[in-house]
Structures are given as C-alpha cells and as structure tokens.
C-alpha positions as CSV (number, residue, x, y, z in Angstrom):
1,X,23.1,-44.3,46.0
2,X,22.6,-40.7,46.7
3,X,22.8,-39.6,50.6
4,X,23.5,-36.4,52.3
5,X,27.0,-35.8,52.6
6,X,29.2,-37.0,55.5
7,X,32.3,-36.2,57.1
8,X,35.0,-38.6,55.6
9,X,33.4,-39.5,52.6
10,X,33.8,-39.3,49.7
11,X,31.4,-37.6,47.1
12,X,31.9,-37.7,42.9
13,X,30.7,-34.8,41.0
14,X,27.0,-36.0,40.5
15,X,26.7,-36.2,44.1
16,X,27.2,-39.6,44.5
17,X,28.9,-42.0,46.3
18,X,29.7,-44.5,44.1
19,X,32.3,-43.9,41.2
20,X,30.1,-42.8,37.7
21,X,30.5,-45.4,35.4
22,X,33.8,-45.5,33.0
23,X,33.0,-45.8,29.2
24,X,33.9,-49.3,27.4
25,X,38.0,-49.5,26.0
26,X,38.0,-48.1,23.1
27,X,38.5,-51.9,21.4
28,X,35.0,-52.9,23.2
29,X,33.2,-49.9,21.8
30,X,34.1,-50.6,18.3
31,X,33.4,-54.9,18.6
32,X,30.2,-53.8,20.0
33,X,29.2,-51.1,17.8
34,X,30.1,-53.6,14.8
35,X,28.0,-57.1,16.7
36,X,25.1,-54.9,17.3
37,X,25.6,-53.6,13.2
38,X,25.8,-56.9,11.9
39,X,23.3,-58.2,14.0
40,X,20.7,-55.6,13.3
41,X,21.4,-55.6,9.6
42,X,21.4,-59.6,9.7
43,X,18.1,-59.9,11.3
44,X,16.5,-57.3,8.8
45,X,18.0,-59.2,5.8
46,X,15.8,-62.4,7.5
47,X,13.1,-60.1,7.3
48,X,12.9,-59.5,4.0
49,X,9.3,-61.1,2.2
50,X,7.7,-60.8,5.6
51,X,4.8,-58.8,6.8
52,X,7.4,-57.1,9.4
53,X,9.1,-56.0,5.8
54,X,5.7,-55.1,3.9
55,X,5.1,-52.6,6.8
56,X,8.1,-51.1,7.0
57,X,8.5,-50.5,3.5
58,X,4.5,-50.1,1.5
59,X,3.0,-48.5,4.9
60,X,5.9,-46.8,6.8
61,X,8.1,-45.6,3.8
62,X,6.3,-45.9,0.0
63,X,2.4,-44.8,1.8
64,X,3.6,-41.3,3.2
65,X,5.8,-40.3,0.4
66,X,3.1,-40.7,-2.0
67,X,1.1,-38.8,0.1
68,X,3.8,-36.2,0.0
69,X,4.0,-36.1,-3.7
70,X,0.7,-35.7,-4.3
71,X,0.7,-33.1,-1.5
72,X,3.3,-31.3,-3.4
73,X,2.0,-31.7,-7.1
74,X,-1.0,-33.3,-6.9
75,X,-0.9,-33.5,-10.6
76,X,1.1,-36.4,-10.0
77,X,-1.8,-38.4,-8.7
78,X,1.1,-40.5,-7.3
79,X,-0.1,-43.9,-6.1
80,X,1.5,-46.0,-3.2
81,X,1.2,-49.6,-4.9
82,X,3.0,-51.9,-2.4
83,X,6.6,-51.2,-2.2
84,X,6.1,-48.7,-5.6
85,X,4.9,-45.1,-6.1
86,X,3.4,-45.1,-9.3
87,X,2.4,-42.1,-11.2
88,X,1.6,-41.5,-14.9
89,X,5.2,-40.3,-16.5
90,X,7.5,-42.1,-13.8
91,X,7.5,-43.8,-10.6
92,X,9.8,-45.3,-8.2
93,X,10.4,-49.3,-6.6
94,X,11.1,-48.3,-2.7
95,X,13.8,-52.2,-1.9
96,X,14.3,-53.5,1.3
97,X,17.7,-51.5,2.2
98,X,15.9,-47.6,0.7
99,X,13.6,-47.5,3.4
100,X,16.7,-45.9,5.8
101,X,17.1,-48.9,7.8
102,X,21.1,-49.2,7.4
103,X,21.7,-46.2,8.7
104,X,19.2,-46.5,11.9
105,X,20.9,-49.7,12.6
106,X,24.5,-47.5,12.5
107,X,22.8,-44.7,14.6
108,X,21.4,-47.7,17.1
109,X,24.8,-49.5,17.4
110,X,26.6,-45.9,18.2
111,X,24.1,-44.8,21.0
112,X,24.7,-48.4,22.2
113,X,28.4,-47.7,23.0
114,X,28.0,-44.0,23.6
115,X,28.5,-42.9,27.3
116,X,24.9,-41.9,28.1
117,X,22.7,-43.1,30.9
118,X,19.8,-45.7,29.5
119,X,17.5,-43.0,29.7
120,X,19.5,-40.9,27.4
121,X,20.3,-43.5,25.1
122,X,16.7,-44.3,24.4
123,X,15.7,-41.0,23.9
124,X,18.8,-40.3,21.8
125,X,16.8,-43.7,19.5
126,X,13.4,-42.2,19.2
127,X,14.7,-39.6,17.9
128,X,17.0,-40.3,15.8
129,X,14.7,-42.8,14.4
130,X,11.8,-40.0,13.4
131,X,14.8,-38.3,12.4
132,X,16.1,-41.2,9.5
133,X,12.3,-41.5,8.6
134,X,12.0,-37.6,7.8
135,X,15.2,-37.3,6.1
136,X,14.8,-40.7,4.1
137,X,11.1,-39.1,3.4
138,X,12.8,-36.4,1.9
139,X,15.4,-38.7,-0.3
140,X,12.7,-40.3,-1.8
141,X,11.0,-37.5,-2.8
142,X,14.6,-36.3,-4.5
143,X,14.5,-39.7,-6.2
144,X,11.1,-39.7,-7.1
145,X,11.4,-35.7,-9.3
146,X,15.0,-37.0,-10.2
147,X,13.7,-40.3,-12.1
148,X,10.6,-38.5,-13.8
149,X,13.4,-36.0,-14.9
150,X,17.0,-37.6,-15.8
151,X,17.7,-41.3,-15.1
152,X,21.3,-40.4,-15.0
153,X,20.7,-37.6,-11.8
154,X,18.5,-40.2,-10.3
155,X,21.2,-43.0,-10.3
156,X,24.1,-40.6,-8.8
157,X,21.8,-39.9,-6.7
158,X,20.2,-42.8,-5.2
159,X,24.1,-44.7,-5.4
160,X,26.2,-41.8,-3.9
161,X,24.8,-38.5,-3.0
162,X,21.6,-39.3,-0.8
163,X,22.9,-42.0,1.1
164,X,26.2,-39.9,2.0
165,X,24.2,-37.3,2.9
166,X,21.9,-39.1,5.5
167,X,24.6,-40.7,6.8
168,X,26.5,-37.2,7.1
169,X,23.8,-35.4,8.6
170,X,22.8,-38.2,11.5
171,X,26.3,-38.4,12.5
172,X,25.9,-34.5,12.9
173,X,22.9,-35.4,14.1
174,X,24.7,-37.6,16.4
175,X,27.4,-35.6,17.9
176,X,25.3,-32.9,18.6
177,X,23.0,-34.8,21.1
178,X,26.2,-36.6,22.5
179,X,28.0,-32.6,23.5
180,X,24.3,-31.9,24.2
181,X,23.4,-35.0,26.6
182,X,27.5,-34.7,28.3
183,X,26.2,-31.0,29.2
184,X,23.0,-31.6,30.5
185,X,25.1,-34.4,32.5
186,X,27.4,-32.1,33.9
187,X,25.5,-29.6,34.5
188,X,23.2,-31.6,36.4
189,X,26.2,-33.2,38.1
190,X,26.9,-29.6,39.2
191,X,23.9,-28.8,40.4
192,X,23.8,-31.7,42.7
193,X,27.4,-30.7,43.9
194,X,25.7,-27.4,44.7
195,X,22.8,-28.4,47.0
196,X,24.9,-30.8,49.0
C-alpha cells in the first residue's frame, strides 16, 4: 500500500511499504515454465480435429497467407483450401504444430515466470502473440516460394532453419521487453522515490 512517508518507516524503492515481490528460486521458475509448456502443448494436441483447430489453422494461419501470396504475385491465384494453399505449379499443407503455436506456448510459459507485474506480463502476451503470427506469416510464405521452387530448400527449411529462427528472434524478442519492462520499473520506482 502506498502512503506518504513517515518518520520511522520504512520505504522500498517503488515507494512502498511493503517489500516488492522476490522472483521464484530458480528450480520453481524452470518446473513452472516446463508444467505450463507441457500443459499448453498437451491441451493443443487435444485440440487437434476440432473447430478450435480448424480456426486456428484454415482461418488464422492458411487464409491470410494466401492472401499474402496473391498480394505478392497475384499470378499465383493462390487459394486458402482448409488447412492448404493451393495454387497451380505448387502449394503447401499448413499441420497442426506450423501454425507457430509451439513457440507461443514457450514465449507464454517464460512471461509466466518472468519477474513482471500482471500487467506487464499480459502485455508482454499480446504482443508476443501478433508477433509469432507475423513472423510464422512470413515462414510460410518462405515455404510456400521454397516448395514451388526446390523441394530440397523447402525441407531444410521447414525442419531446421525457420523454426530456429522464430524461436531465435522471440527470445530476442523476449529479452528485450524483459530489460525494457525492468527499466520502465525502475524508473518508475525512482520516480515515486522522488515525489515522496
């Protein structure tokens, strides 16, 4: 509870009276981070051949990249067929497990351990879920001129390289808004400090 400061009392950084909260053992983090992984993917795999599925992949995933192909080369006259993009010359199958979900789940279970208020937490989740479904937007639009051009590119690619680099540039991604979120903290922290 914030109150104006008092002779005899003492004050923390933000201001407050009360000790901030201290961040999980380092053995806590890590069983929760992988519970809330396992859970997460377990609950998707249950998903799979349900509607919940069919929207996640043919309208949320497969829909806006064939939009985006035939945005791009609208030669292709790429068509979002269920969980396919179809196109005369080569399309792609988008599976439950391509539509980025993994690798939300990952980014989900690490803001649940991070040491961020709620607030930051959740905002750290919306973003970093528009920010898997841009950058799995642009993997399967890799995959999808890959496979029209060399099957072999198109496998290294969709085994190795794209999901490395998602995962690779959201734990960037990651890190970033964790420094970002501890500055903002402090800084507001100080600011507090400075008007009492």
């Amino acid at each position: 509870m914030k109150t104006k400061p008092r002779a005899g009392v003492d004050y923390y950084p933000d201001g407050f009276q009360t000790p901030p909260p201290r961040p999980w053992p380092l053995w806590i983090q890590i069983g929760v981070f992988a519970l809330t992984f396992t859970v997460l993917q377990s609950l998707w795999a249950l998903a799979s051949g349900t509607a919940l599925e069919r929207i996640a992949v043919d309208q949320a995933t497969v829909a806006p990249a064939a939009w985006l192909v035939n945005q791009l080369t609208p030669e292709m006259q790429a068509l979002a067929v269920r969980s396919s993009i179809r196109a005369p010359g080569g399309g792609i199958n988008i599976l439950n497990g391509c539509e980025g979900f993994e690798v939300l789940f990952l980014l989900t279970s690490a803001l649940l351990v991070a040491p961020l208020s709620w607030r930051r937490k959740a905002v750290g989740f919306f973003a970093g879920v528009l920010l898997v479904w841009l950058l799995n937007q642009g993997r399967i639009l890799v995959l999808f001129y890959a496979n029209r051009v060399d099957k072999e590119l198109f496998a290294l690619l969709h085994g190795t390289v794209a999901p490395l680099v998602i995962i690779v540039l959201v734990t960037i991604a990651f890190v970033f808004f964790l420094s970002k979120s501890n500055n903002t903290q402090q800084s507001e922290s100080e600011s507090l400090v400075g008007k009492a």
